[in-house]
C-alpha positions as CSV (number, residue, x, y, z in Angstrom):
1,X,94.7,3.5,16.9
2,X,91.7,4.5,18.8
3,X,87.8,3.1,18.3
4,X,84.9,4.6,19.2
5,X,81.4,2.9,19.3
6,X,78.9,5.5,17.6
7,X,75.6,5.7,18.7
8,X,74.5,3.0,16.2
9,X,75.5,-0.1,18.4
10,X,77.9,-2.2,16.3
11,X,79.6,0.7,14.4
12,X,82.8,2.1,15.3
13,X,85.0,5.2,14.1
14,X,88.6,4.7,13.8
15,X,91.0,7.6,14.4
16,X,94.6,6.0,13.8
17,X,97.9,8.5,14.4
18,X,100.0,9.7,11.3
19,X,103.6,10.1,11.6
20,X,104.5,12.7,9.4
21,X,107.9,14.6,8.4
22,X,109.1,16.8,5.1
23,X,109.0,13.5,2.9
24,X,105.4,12.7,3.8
25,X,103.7,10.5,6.3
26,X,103.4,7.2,7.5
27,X,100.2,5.2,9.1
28,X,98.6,2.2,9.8
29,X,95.3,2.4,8.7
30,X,94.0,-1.0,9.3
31,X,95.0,-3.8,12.6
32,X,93.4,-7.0,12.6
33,X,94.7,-7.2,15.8
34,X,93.2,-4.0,17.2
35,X,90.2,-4.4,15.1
36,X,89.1,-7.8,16.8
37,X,90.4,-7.0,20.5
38,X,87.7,-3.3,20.2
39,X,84.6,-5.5,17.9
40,X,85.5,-9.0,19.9
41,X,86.5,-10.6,16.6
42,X,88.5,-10.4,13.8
43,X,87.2,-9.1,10.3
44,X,87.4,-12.1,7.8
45,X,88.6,-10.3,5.4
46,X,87.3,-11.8,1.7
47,X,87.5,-8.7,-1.0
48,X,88.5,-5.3,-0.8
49,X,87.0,-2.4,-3.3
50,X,87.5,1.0,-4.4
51,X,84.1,3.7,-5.5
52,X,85.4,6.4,-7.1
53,X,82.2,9.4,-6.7
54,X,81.7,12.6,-8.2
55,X,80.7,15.8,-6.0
56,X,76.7,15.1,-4.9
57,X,76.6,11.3,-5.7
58,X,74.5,9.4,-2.8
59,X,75.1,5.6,-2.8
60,X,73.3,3.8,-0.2
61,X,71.5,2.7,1.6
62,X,73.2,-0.4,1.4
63,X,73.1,-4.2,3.2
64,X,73.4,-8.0,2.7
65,X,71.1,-10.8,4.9
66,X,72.0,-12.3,7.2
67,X,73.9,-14.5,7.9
68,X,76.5,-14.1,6.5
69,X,76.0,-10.7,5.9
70,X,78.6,-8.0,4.7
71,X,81.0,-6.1,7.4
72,X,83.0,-3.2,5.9
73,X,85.9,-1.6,7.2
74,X,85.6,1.8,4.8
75,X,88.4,4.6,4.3
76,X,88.2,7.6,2.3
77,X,92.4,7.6,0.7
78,X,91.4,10.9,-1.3
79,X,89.0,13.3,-1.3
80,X,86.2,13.5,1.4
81,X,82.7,11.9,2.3
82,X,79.6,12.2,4.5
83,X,79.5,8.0,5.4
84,X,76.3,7.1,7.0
85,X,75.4,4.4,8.9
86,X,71.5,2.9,9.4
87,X,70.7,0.1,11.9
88,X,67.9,-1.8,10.2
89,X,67.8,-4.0,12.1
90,X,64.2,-5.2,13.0
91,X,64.0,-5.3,17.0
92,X,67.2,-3.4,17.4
93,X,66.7,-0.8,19.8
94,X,68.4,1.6,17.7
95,X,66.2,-0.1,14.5
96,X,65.6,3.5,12.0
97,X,68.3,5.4,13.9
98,X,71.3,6.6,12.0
99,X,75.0,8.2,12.4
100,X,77.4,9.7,10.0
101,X,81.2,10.2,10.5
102,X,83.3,12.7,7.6
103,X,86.0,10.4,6.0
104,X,88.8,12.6,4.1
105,X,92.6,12.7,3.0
106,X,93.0,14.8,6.0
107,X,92.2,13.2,9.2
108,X,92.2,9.3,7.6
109,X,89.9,8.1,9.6
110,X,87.9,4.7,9.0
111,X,84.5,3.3,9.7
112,X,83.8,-0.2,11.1
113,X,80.4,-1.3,10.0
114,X,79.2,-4.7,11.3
115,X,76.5,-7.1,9.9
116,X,73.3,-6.1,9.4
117,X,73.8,-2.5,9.5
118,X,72.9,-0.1,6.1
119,X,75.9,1.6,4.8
120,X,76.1,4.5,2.8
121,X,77.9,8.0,1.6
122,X,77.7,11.3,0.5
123,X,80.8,12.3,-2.0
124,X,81.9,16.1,-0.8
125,X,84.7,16.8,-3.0
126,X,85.0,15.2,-7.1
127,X,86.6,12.2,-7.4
128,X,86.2,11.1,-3.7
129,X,87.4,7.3,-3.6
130,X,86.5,5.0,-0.6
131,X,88.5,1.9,0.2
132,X,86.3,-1.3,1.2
133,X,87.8,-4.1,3.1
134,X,84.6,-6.4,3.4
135,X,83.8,-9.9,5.2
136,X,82.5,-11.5,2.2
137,X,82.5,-11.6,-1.4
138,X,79.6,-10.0,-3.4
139,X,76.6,-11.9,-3.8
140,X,74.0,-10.0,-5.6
141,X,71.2,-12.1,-4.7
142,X,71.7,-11.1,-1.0
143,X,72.2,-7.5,-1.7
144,X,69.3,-4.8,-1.4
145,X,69.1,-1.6,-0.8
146,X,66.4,1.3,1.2
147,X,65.8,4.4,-0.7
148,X,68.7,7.0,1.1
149,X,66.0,9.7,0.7
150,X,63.9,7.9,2.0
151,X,62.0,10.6,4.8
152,X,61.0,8.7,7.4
153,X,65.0,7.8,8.0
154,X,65.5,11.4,7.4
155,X,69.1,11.2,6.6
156,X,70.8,15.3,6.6
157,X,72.4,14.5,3.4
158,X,75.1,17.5,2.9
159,X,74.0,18.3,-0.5
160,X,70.8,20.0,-1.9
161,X,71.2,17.8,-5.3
162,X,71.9,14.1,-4.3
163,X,72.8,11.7,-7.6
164,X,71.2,8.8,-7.4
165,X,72.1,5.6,-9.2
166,X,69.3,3.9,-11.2
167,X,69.3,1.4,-8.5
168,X,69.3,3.4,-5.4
169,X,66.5,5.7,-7.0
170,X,63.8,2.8,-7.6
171,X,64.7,1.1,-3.7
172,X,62.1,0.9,-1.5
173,X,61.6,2.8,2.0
174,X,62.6,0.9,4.7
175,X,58.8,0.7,5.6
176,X,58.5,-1.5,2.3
177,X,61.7,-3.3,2.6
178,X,60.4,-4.1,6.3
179,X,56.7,-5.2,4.5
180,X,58.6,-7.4,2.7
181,X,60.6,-9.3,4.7
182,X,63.6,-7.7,3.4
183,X,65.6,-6.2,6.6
184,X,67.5,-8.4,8.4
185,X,66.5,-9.5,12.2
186,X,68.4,-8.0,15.1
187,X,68.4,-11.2,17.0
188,X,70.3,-13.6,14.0
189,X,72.6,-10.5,13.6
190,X,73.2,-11.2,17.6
191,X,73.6,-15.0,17.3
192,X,75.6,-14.3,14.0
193,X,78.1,-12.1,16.0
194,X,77.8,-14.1,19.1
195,X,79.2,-17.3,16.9
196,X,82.2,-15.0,15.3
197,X,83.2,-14.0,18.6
198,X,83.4,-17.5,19.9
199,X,85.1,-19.4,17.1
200,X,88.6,-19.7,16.9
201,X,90.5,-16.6,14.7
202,X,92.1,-18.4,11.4
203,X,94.2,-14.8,12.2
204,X,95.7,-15.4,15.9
205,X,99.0,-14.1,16.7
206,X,101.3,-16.9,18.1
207,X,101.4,-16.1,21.6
């Protein structure tokens, strides 16, 4: 399993080897262990969801305040997607800037996404399905959304007729979420992270 650190600090691609033979294959797509020793914690891991897209659907741009925000560990198990990943996070030095990684049936890669970051995807094939291990339960009261179209993030969104849901089409632009006090801070996302790395993991391996 290997992790890379995309250019959005706090996100990370993970490539993981399949072991393959005439029956089929074999991999494990997600380590606690391996997860925590490359982010410097453990995902606390409190609900795990499946989207099922059509060809052209756009959901996103998704977060959750913080704390306690929302980090996602996302796989595409059929299909493929475009995922995208924003830092709004106000102060960040990366704050507007964003990354996209394809997720498909093919390679299996994942996405690590950490609090405080915007997540969202682009289906490329029908019936795309993404599986969501996430940090914390849904809480629609801390949930919002920036516009995905929005230009000034200027997401290249591989698909000259995005479907939006009602919700995603009425968010604001991330200048408005920002007007209104909506986007998290990059320092609490620091002190946030900074306190997961330094408690104890309810997950430790006996040593």
């Amino acid at each position: 399993m290997k992790f890379r650190e995309l250019e959005v600090p706090g996100a990370w691609e993970v490539t993981t080897a399949q072991h393959g033979d005439p029956r089929g294959l074999f991999m494990e797509w997600y380590r606690f262990d391996h997860l925590a020793e490359a982010v410097g914690h453990p995902l606390r891991l409190a609900q795990g969801n499946l989207s099922v897209s059509a060809r052209d659907v756009v959901r996103g741009i998704h977060f959750a305040d913080v704390p306690p925000g929302q980090a996602k560990y996302v796989t595409c198990v059929r299909g493929a997607v475009v995922d995208v990943i924003v830092d709004l996070r106000v102060g960040s030095p990366t704050f507007g800037r964003w990354t996209a990684v394809r997720l498909d049936d093919v390679d299996r890669r994942a996405v690590y996404i950490s609090e405080g970051l915007g997540h969202g995807f682009c289906a490329m094939t029908d019936d795309a399905t993404l599986s969501y291990l996430c940090s914390t339960t849904y809480n629609p009261q801390a949930e919002h959304a920036v516009h995905p179209l929005d230009p000034d993030l200027a997401i290249d969104w591989p698909t000259g007729s995005p479907q939006l849901s009602a919700r995603d089409a009425a968010a604001p632009t991330l200048a408005q979420a920002r007007a209104d006090g909506l986007l998290p801070e990059y320092a609490r996302c620091q002190e946030f992270v900074t306190r997961l790395k330094t408690e104890e993991s309810p997950y430790a391996s006996p040593q």
